[in-house]
N, C-alpha and C positions, 0 to 999 in steps of 0.2 A: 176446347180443353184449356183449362187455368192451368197458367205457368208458374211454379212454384215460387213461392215468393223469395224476392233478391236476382233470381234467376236473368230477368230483364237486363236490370242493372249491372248484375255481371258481365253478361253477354257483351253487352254495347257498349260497356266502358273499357273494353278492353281495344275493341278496335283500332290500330291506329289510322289518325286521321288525317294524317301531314299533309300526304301528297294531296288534299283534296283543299286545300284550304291558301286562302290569296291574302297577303299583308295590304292593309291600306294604312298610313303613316302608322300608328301603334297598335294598333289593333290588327287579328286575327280573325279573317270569314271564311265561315264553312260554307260552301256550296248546299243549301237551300234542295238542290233539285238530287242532288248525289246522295246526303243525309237521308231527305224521304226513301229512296229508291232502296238504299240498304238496311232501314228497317225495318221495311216493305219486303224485301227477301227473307229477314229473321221472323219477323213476326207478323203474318200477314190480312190480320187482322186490325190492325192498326186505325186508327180516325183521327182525324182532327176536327176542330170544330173551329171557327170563326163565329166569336162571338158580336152583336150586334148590341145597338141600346133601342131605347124605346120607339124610336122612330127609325128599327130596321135600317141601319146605317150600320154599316161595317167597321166604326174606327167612335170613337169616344170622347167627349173635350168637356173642358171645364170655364171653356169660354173663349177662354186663352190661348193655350196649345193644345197638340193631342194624342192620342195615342191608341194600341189594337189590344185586344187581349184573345188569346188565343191557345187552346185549350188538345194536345195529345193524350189520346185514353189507348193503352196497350191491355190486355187482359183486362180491363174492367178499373183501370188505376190510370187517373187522369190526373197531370201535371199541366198548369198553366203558368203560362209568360202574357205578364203586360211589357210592351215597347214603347219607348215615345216615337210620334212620326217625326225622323231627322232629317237633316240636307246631307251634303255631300261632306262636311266639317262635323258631324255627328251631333249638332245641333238643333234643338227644338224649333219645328215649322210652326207660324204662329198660325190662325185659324184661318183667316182669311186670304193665305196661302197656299194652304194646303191642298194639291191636285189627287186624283184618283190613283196615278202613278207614283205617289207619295207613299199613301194606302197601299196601295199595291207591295211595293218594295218594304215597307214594314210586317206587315202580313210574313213576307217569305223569310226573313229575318226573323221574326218572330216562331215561327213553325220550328224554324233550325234550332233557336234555344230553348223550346218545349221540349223537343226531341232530345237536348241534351240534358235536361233535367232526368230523362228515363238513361241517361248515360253515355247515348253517342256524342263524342267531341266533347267531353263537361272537362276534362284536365285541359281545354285551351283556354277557359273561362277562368280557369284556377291558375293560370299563367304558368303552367307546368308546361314540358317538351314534348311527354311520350305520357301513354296512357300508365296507369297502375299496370305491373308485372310485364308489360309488353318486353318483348327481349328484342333491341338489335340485331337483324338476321345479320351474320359475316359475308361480307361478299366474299363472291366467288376468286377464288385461285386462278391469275392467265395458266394459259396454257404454253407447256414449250414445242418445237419444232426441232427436227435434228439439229439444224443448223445452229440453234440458239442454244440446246443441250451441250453441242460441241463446244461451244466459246464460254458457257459457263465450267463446264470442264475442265478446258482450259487457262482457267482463271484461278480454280483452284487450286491445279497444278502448282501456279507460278506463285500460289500465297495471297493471294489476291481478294479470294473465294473462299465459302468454306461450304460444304455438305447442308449443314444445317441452314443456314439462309437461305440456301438454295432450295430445301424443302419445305420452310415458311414463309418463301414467297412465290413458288410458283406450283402450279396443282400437276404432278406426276406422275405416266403413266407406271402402271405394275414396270410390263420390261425397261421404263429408263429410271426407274427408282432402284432397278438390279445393276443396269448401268453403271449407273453413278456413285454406288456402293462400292462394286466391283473395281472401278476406276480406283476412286479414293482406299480402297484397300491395297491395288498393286502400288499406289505410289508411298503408301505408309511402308508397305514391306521393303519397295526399294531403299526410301532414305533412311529406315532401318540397316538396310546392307551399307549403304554408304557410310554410313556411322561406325558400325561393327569394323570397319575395314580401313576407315582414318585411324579407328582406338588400335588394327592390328598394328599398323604401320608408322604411328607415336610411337608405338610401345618396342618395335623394331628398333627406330630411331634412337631412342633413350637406352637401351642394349647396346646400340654398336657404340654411344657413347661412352657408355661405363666401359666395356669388355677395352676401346680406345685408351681412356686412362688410364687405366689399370695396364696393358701391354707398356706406356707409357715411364709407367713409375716404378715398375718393378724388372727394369732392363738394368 
């Protein structure tokens, strides 16, 4: 069955690729055998072809240096990639150089960037980070222990802490998120009362002063 067109391309450029992919000085490679493998699970129809020239030879030259061409068909839509065969400095192998394990390693190189042309791995090509639309999953929240519960408690008691830190950075069970609610509410009421009870006893204070001058000045 023919997959709708775009469909492909959506699919596969959405993946991201990161963790599959190795830095050699400026450049960015994608794993070759990891690429196949999970195209190969979306679409499983997939081909490649290695193309050859006239003399049935797997790689192509102009006398000089040389190079593979190599052709992925998904649903009946075949994107090809020509490669040059390079060294290890990404440099042109000249002809009378060039070994089977040359071929070889351009071939799978080459497979990988056909493959991206149908959209797997194509934004490392484009020097971008993350595919189109891909979202950053959030890592996970640690998790706390009584023990470590108690001493951020503690912490916010003494002003240190506050509730909300505490809840944006650590992942909370239901009963210590009742906990810690509950905590921080008996100590809001407390220093509530201590408050109420300094303003009684100012206000005390500044009373027995007046009622003091006043006995004072009218003797």
């Amino acid at each position: 069955m023919k997959t709708p067109k775009n469909v492909v391309f959506d699919t596969l450029s959405s993946i991201n690729v990161n963790d599959k992919t190795e830095k050699k000085g400026n450049l960015t490679y994608l794993s070759w055998a990891w690429a196949w493998a999970e195209v190969k699970k979306n679409y499983p129809n997939v081909q490649r072809t290695v193309y050859e020239n006239v003399n049935q030879c797997n790689y192509f030259t102009d006398g000089k240096s040389c190079w593979v061409k190599i052709g992925v068909t998904i649903d009946e839509i075949e994107h090809i990639d020509y490669l040059p065969i390079m060294d290890f400095r990404n440099k042109s192998i000249l002809l009378d150089d060039v070994t089977s394990f040359d071929v070889n390693k351009a071939i799978q190189r080459s497979t990988t960037k056909a493959l991206a042309l149908h959209g797997l791995g194509l934004y490392i090509y484009a020097g971008e980070d993350l595919p189109e639309g891909y979202e950053i999953p959030k890592p996970e929240k640690p998790k706390l222990d009584t023990k470590r519960l108690n001493g951020a408690l503690e912490s916010i008691k003494n002003g240190n802490y506050s509730i909300e830190k505490l809840n944006e950075t650590f992942q909370l069970t239901p009963s210590q998120n009742e906990k810690a609610k509950k905590f921080v509410d008996e100590i809001e009421t407390f220093r509530l009362t201590i408050t109420q009870k300094e303003r009684a006893e100012k206000f005390a204070e500044n009373e027995l002063t007046i009622k003091t001058y006043i006995d004072e000045n009218t003797k």
